[in-house]
PDB file of N, CA, C and O in Angstrom:
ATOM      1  N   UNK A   1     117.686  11.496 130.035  1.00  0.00           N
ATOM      2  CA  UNK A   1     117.157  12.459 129.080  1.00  0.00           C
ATOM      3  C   UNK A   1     117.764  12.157 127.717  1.00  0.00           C
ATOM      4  O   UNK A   1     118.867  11.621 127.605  1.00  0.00           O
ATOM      5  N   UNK A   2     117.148  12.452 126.880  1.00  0.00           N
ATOM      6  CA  UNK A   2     117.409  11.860 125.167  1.00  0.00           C
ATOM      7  C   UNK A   2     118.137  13.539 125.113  1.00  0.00           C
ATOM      8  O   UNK A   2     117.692  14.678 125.253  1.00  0.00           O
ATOM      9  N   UNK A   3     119.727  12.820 124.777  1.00  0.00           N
ATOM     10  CA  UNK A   3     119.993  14.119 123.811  1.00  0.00           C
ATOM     11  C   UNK A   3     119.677  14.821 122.957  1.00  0.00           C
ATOM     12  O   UNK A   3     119.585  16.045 122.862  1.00  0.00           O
ATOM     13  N   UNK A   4     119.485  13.936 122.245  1.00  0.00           N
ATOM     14  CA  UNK A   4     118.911  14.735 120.824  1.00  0.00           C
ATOM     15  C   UNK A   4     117.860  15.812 120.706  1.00  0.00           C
ATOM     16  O   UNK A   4     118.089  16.985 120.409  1.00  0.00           O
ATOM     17  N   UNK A   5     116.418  15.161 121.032  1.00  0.00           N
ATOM     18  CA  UNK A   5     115.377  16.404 121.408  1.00  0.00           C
ATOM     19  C   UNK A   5     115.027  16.282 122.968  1.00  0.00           C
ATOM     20  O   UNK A   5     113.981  15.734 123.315  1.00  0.00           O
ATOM     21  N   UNK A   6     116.016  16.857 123.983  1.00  0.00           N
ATOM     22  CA  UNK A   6     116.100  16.462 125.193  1.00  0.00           C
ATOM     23  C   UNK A   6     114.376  16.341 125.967  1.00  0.00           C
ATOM     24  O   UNK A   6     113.812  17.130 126.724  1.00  0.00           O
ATOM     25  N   UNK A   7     114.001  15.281 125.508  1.00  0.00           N
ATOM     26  CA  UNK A   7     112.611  14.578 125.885  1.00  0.00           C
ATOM     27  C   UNK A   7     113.281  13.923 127.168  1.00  0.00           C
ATOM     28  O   UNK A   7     114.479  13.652 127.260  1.00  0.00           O
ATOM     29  N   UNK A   8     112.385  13.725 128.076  1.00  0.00           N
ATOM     30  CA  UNK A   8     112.647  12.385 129.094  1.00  0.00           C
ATOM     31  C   UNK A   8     112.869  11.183 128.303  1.00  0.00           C
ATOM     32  O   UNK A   8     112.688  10.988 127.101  1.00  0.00           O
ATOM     33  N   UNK A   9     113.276  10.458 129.176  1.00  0.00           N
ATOM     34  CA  UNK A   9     112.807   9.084 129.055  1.00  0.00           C
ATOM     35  C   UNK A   9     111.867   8.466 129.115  1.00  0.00           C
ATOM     36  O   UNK A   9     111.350   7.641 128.362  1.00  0.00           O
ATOM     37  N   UNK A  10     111.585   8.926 130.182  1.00  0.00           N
ATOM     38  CA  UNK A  10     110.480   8.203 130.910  1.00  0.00           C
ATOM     39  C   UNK A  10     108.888   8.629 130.901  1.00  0.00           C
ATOM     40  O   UNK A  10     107.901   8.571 131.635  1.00  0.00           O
ATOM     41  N   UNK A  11     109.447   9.297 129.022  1.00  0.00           N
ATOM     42  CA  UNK A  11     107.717   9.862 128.758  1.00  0.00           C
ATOM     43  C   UNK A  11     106.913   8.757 128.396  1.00  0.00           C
ATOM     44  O   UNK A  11     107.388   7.764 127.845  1.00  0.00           O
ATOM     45  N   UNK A  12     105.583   8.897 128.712  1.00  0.00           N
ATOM     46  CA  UNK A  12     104.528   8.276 128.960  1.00  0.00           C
ATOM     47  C   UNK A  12     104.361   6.951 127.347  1.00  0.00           C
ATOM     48  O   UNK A  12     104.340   7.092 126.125  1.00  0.00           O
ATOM     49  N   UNK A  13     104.284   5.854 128.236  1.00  0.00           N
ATOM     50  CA  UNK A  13     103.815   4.958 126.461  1.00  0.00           C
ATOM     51  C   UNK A  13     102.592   5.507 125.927  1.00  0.00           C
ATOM     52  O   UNK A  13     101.693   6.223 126.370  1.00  0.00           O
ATOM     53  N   UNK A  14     102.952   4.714 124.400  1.00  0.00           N
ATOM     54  CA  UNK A  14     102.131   5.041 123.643  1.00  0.00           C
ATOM     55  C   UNK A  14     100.336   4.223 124.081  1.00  0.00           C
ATOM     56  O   UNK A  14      99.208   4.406 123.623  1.00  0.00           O
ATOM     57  N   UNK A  15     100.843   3.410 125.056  1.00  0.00           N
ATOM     58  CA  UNK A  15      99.382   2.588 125.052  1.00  0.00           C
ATOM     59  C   UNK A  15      98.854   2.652 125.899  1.00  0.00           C
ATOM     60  O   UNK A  15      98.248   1.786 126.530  1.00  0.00           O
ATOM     61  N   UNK A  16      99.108   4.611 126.213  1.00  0.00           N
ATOM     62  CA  UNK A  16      98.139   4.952 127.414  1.00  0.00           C
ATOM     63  C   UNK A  16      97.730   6.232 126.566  1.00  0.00           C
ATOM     64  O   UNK A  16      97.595   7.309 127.146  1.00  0.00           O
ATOM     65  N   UNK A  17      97.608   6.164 125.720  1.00  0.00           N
ATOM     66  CA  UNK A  17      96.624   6.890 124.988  1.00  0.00           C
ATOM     67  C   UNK A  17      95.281   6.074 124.102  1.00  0.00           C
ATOM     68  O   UNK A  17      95.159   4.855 123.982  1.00  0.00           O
ATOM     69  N   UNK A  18      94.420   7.061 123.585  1.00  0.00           N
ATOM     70  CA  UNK A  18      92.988   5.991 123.134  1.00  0.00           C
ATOM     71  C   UNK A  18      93.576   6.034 121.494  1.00  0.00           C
ATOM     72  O   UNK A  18      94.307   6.731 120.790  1.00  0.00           O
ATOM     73  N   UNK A  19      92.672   4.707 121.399  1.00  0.00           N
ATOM     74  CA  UNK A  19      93.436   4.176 119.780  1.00  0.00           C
ATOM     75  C   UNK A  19      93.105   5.153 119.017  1.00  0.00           C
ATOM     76  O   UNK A  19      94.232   5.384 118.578  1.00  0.00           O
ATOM     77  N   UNK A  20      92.603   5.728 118.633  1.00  0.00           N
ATOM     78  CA  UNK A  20      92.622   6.881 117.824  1.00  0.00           C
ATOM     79  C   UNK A  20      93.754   7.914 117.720  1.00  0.00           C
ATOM     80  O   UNK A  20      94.118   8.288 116.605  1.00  0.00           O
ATOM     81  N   UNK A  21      94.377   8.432 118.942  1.00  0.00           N
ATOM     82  CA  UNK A  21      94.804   9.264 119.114  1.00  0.00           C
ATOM     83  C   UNK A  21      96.447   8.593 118.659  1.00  0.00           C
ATOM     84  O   UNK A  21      97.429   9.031 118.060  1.00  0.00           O
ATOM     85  N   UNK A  22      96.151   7.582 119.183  1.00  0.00           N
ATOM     86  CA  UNK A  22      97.851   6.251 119.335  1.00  0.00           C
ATOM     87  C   UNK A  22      98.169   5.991 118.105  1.00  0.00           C
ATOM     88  O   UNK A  22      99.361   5.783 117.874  1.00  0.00           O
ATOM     89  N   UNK A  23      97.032   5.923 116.811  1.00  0.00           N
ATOM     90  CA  UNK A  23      97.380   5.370 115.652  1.00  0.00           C
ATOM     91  C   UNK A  23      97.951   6.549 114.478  1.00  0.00           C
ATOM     92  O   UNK A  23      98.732   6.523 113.526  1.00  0.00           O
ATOM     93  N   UNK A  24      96.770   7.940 115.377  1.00  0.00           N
ATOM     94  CA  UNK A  24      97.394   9.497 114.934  1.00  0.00           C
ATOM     95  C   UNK A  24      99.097   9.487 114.967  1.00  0.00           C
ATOM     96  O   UNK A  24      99.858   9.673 114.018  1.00  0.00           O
ATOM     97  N   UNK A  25      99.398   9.230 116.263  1.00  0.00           N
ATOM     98  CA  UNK A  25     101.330   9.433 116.753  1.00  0.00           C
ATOM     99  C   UNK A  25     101.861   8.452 115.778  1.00  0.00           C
ATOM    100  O   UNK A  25     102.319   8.814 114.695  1.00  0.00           O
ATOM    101  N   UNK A  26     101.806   7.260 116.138  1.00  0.00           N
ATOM    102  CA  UNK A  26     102.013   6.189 115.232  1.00  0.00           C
ATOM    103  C   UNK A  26     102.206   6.854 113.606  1.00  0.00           C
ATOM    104  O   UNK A  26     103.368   6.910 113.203  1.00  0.00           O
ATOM    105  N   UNK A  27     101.486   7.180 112.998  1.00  0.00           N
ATOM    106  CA  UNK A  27     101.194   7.368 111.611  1.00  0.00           C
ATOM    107  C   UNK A  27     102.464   8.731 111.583  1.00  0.00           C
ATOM    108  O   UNK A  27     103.562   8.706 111.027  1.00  0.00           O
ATOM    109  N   UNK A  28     102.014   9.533 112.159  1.00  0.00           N
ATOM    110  CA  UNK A  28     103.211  10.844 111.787  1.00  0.00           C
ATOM    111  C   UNK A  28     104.645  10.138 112.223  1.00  0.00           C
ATOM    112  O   UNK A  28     105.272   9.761 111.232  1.00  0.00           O
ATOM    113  N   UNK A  29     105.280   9.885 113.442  1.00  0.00           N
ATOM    114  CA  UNK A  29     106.032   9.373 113.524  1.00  0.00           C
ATOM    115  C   UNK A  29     106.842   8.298 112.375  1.00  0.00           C
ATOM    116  O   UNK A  29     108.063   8.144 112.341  1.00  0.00           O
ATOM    117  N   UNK A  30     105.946   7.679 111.553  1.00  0.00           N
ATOM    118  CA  UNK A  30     106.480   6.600 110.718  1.00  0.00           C
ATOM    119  C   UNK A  30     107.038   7.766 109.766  1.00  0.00           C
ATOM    120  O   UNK A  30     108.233   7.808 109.472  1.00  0.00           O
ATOM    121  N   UNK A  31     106.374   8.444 109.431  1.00  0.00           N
ATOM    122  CA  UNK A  31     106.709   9.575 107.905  1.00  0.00           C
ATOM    123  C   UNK A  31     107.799  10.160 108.190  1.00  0.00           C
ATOM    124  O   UNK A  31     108.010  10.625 109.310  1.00  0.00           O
ATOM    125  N   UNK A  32     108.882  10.234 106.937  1.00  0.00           N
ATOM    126  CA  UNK A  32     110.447  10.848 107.554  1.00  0.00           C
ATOM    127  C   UNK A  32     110.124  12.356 107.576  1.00  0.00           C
ATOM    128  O   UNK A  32     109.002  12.794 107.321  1.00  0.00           O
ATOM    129  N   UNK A  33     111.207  13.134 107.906  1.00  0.00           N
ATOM    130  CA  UNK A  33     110.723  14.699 108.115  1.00  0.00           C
ATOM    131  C   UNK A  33     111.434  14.934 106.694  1.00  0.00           C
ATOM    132  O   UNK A  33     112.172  14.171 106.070  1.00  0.00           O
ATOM    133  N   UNK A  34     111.077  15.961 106.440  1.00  0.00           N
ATOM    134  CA  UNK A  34     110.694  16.059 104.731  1.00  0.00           C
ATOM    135  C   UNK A  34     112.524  17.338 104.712  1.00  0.00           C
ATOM    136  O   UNK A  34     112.747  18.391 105.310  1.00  0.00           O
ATOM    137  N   UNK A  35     113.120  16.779 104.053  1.00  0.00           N
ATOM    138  CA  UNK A  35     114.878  17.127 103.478  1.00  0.00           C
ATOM    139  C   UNK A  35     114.127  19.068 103.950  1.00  0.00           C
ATOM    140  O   UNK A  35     114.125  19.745 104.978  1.00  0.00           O
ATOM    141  N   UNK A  36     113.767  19.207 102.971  1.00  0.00           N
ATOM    142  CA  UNK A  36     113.855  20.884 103.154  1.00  0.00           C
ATOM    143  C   UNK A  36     113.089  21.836 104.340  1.00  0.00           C
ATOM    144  O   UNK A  36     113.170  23.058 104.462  1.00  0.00           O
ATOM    145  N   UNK A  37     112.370  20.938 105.116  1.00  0.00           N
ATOM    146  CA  UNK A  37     111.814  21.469 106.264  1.00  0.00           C
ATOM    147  C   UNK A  37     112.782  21.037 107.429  1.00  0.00           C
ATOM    148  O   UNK A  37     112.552  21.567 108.516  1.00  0.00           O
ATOM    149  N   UNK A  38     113.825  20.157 107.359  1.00  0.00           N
ATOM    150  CA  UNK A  38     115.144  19.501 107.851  1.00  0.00           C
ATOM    151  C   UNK A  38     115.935  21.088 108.219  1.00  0.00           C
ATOM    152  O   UNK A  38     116.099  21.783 109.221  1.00  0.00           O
ATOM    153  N   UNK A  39     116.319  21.159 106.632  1.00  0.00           N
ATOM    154  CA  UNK A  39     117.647  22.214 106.661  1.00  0.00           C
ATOM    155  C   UNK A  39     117.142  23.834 106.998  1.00  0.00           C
ATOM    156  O   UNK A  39     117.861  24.692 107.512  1.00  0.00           O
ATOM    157  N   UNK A  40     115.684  24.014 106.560  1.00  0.00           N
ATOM    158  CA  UNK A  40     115.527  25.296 107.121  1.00  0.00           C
ATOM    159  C   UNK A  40     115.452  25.146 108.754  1.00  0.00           C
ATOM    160  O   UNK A  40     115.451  26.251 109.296  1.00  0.00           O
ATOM    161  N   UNK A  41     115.400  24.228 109.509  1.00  0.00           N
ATOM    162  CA  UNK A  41     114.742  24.397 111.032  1.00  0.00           C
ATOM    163  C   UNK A  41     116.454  24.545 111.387  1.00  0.00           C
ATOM    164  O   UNK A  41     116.649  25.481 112.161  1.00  0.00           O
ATOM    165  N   UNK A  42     117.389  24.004 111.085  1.00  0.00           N
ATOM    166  CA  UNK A  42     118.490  23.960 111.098  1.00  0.00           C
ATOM    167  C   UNK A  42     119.254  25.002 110.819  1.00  0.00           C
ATOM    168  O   UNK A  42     120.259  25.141 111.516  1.00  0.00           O
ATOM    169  N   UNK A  43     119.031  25.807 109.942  1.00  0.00           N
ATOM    170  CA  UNK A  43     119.295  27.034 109.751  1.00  0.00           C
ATOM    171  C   UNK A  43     118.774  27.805 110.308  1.00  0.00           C
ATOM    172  O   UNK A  43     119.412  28.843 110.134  1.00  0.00           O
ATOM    173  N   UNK A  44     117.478  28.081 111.272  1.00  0.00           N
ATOM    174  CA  UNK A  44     117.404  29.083 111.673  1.00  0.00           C
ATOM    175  C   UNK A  44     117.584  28.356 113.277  1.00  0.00           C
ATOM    176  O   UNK A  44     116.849  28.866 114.122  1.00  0.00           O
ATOM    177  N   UNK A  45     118.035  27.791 113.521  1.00  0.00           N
ATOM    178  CA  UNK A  45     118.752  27.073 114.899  1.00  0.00           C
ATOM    179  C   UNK A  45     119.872  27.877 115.119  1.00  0.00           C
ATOM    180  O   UNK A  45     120.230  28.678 115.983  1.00  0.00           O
ATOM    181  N   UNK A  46     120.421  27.318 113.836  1.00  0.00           N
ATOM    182  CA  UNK A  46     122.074  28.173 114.076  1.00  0.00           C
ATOM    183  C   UNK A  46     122.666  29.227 113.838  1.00  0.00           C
ATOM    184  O   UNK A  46     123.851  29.559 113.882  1.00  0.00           O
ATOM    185  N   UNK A  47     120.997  30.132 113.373  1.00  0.00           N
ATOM    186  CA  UNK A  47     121.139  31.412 113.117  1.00  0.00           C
ATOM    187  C   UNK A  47     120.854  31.970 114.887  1.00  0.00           C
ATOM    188  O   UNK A  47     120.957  33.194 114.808  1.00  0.00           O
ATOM    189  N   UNK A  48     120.669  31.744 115.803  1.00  0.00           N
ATOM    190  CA  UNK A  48     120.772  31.938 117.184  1.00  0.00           C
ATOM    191  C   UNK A  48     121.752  32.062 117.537  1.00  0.00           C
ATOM    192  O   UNK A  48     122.502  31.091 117.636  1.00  0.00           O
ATOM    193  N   UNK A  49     122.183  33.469 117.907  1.00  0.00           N
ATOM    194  CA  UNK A  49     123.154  33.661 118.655  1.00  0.00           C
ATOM    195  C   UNK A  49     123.124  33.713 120.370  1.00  0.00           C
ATOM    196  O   UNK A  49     122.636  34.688 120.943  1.00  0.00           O
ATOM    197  N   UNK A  50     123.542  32.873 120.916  1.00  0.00           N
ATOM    198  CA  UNK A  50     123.531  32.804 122.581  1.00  0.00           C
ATOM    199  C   UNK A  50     124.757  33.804 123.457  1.00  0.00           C
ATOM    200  O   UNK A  50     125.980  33.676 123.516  1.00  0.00           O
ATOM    201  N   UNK A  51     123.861  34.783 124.054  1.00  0.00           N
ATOM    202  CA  UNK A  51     125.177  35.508 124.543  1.00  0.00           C
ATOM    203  C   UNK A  51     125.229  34.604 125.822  1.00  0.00           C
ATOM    204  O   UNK A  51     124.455  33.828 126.381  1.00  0.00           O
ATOM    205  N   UNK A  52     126.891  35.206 126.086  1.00  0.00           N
ATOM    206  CA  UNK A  52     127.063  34.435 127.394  1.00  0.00           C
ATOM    207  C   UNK A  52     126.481  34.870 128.520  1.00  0.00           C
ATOM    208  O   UNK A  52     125.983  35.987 128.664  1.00  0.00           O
ATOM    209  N   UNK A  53     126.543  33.765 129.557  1.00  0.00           N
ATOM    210  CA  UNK A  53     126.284  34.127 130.942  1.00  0.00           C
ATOM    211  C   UNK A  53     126.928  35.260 131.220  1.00  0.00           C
ATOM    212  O   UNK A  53     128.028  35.423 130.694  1.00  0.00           O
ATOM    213  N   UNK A  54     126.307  36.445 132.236  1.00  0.00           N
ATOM    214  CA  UNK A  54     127.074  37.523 132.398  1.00  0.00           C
ATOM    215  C   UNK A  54     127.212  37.560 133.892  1.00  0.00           C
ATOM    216  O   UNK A  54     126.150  37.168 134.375  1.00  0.00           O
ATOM    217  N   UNK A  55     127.945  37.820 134.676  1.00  0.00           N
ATOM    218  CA  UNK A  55     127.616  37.633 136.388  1.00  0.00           C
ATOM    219  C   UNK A  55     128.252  38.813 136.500  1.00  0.00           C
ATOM    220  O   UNK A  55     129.029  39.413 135.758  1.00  0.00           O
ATOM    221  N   UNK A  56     127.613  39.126 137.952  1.00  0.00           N
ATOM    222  CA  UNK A  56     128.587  40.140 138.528  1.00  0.00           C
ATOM    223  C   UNK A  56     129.099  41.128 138.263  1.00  0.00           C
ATOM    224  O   UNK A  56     128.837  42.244 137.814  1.00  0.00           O
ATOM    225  N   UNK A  57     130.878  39.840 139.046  1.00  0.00           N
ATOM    226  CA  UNK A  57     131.858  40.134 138.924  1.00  0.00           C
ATOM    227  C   UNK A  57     133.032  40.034 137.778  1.00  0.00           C
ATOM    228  O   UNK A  57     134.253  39.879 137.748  1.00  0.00           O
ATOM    229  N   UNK A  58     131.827  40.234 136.749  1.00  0.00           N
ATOM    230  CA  UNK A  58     132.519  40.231 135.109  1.00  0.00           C
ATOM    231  C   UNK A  58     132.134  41.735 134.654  1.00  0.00           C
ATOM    232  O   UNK A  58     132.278  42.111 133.490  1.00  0.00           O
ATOM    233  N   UNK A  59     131.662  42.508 135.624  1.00  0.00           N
ATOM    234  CA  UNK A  59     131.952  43.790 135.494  1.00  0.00           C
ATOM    235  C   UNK A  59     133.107  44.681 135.190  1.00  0.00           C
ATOM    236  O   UNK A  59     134.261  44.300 135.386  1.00  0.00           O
ATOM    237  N   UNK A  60     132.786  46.008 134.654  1.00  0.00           N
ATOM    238  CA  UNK A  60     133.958  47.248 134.573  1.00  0.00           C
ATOM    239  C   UNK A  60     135.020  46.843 135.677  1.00  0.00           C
ATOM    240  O   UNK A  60     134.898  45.883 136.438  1.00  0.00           O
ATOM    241  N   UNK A  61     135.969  47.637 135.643  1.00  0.00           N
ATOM    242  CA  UNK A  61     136.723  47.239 136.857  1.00  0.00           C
ATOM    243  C   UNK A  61     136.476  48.549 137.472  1.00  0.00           C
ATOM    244  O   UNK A  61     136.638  48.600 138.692  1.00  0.00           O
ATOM    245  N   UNK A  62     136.025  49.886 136.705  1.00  0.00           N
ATOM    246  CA  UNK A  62     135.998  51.089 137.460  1.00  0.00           C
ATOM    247  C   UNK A  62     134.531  50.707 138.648  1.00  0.00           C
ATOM    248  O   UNK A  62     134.348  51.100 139.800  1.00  0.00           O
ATOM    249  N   UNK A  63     133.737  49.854 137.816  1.00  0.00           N
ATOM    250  CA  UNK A  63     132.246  49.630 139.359  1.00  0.00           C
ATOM    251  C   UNK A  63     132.859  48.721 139.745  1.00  0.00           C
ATOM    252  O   UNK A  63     133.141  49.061 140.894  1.00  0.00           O
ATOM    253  N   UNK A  64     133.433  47.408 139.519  1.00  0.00           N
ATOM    254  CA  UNK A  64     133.819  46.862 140.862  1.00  0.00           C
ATOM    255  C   UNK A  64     134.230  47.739 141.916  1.00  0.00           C
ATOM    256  O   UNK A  64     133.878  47.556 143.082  1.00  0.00           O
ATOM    257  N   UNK A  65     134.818  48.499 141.621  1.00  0.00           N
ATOM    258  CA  UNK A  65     135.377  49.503 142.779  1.00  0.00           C
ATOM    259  C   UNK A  65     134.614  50.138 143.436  1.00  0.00           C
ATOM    260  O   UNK A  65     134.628  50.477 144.619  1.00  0.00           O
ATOM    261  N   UNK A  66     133.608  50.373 142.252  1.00  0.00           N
ATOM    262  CA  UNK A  66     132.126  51.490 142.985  1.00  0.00           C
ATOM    263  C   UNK A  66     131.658  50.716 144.086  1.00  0.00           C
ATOM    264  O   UNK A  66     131.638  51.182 145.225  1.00  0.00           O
ATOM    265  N   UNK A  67     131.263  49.510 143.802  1.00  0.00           N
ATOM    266  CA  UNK A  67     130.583  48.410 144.391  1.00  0.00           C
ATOM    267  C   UNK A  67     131.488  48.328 145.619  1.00  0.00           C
ATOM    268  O   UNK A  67     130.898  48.490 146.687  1.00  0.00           O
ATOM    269  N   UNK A  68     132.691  48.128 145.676  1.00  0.00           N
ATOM    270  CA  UNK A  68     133.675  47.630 146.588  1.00  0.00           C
ATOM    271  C   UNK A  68     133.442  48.723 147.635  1.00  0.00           C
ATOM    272  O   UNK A  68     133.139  48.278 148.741  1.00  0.00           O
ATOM    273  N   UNK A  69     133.508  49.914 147.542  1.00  0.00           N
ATOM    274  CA  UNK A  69     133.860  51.151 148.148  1.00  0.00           C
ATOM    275  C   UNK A  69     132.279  51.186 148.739  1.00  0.00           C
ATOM    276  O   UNK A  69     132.298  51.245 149.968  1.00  0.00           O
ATOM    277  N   UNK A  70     131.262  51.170 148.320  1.00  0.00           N
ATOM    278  CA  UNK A  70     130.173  51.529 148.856  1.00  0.00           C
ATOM    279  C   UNK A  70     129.633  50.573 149.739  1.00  0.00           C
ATOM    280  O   UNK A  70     128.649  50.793 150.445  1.00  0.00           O
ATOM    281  N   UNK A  71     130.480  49.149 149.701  1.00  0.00           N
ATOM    282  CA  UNK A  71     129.812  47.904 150.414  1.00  0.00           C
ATOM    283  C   UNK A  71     130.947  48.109 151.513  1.00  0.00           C
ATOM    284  O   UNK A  71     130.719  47.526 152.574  1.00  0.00           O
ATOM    285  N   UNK A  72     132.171  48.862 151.437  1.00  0.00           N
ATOM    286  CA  UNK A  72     132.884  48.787 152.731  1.00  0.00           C
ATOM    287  C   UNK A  72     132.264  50.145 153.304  1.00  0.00           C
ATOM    288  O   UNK A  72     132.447  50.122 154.521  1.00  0.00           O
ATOM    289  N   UNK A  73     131.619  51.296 152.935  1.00  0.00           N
ATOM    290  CA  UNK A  73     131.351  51.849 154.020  1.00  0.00           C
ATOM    291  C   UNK A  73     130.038  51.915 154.807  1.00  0.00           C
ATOM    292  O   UNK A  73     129.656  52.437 155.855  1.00  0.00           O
ATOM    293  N   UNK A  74     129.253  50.772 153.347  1.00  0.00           N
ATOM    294  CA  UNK A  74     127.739  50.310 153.986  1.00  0.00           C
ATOM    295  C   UNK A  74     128.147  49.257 155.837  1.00  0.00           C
ATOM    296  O   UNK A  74     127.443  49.321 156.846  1.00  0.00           O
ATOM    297  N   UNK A  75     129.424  48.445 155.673  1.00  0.00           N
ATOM    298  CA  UNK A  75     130.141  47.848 156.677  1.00  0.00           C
ATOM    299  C   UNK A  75     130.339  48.644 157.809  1.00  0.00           C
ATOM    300  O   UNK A  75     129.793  48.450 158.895  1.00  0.00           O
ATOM    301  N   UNK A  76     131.383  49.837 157.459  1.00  0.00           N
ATOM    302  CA  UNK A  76     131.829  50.736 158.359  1.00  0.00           C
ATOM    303  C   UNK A  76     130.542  51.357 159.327  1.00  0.00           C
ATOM    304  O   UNK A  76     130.424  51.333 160.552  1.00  0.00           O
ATOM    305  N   UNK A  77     129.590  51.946 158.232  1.00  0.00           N
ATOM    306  CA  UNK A  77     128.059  52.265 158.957  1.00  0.00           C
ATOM    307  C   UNK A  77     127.266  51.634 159.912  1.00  0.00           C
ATOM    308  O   UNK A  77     126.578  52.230 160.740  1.00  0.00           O
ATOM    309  N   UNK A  78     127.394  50.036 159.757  1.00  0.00           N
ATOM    310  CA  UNK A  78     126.671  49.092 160.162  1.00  0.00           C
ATOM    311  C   UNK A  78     127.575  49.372 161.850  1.00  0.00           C
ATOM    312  O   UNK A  78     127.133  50.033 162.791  1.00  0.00           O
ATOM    313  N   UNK A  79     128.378  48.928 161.813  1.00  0.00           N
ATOM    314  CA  UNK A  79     129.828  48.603 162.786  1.00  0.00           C
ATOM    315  C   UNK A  79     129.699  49.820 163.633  1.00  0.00           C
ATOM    316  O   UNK A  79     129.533  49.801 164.852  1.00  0.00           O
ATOM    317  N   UNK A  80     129.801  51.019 162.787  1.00  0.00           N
ATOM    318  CA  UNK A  80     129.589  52.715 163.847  1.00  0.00           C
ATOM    319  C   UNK A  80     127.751  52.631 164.917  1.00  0.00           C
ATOM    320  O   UNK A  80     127.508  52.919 166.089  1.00  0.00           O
ATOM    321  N   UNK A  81     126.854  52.113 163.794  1.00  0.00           N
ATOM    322  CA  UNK A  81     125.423  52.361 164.871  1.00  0.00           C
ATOM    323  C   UNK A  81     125.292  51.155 165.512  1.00  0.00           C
ATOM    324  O   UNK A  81     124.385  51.199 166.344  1.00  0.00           O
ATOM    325  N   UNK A  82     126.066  49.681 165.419  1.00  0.00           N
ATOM    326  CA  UNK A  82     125.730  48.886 166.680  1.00  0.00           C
ATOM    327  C   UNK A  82     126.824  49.286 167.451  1.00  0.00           C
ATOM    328  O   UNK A  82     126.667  48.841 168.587  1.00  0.00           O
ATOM    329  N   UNK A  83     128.056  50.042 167.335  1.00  0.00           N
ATOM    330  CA  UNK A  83     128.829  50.245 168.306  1.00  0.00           C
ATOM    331  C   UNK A  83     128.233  51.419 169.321  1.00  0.00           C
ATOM    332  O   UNK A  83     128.615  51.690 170.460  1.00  0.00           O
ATOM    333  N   UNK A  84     127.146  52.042 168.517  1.00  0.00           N
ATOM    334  CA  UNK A  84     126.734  53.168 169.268  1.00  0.00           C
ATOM    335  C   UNK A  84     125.493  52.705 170.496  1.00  0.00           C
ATOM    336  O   UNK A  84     125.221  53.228 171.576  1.00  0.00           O
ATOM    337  N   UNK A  85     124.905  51.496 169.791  1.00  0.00           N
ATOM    338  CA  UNK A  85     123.354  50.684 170.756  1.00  0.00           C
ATOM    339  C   UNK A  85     123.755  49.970 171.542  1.00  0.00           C
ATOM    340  O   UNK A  85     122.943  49.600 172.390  1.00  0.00           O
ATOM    341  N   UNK A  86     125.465  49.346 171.643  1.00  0.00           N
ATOM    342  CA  UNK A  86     125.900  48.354 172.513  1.00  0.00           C
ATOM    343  C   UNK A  86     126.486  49.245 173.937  1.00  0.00           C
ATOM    344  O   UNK A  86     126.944  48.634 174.902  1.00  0.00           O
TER     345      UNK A  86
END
């Protein structure tokens, strides 16, 4: 994968497209990207703020507990009605 604009590699050549279309890519491709359409795409790139991954157990610590307490007596429950069918 190309770092830069994470494209494959292994995207398709150009000379499986029809000449028209091939000489279209060709032609834009040659033209540099123009300085001030550069720095604005760039600026509003890094105007993105990415929150982090959040999981779980990056919870309160008062619901971990909630969580903890209600999954041991969802356990205890389980354990009391097959002890009662066995």
């Amino acid at each position: 994968m190309n770092e830069i604009n994470r494209m494959p590699d292994n995207q398709p050549a150009l000379n499986e497209l029809s000449d028209p279309l091939r000489r279209a890519v060709e032609h834009i491709r040659s033209q540099p990207v123009p300085q001030e359409n550069m720095e604005r795409a760039v600026d509003r790139a890094s105007a993105i703020h990415v929150a982090p991954p959040r999981r779980w157990f990056n919870l309160r610590p008062e619901i971990q507990i909630r969580v903890a307490v209600a999954a041991a007596i969802l356990v205890a429950v389980a354990v009391g009605l097959s002890a009662n069918i066995f």
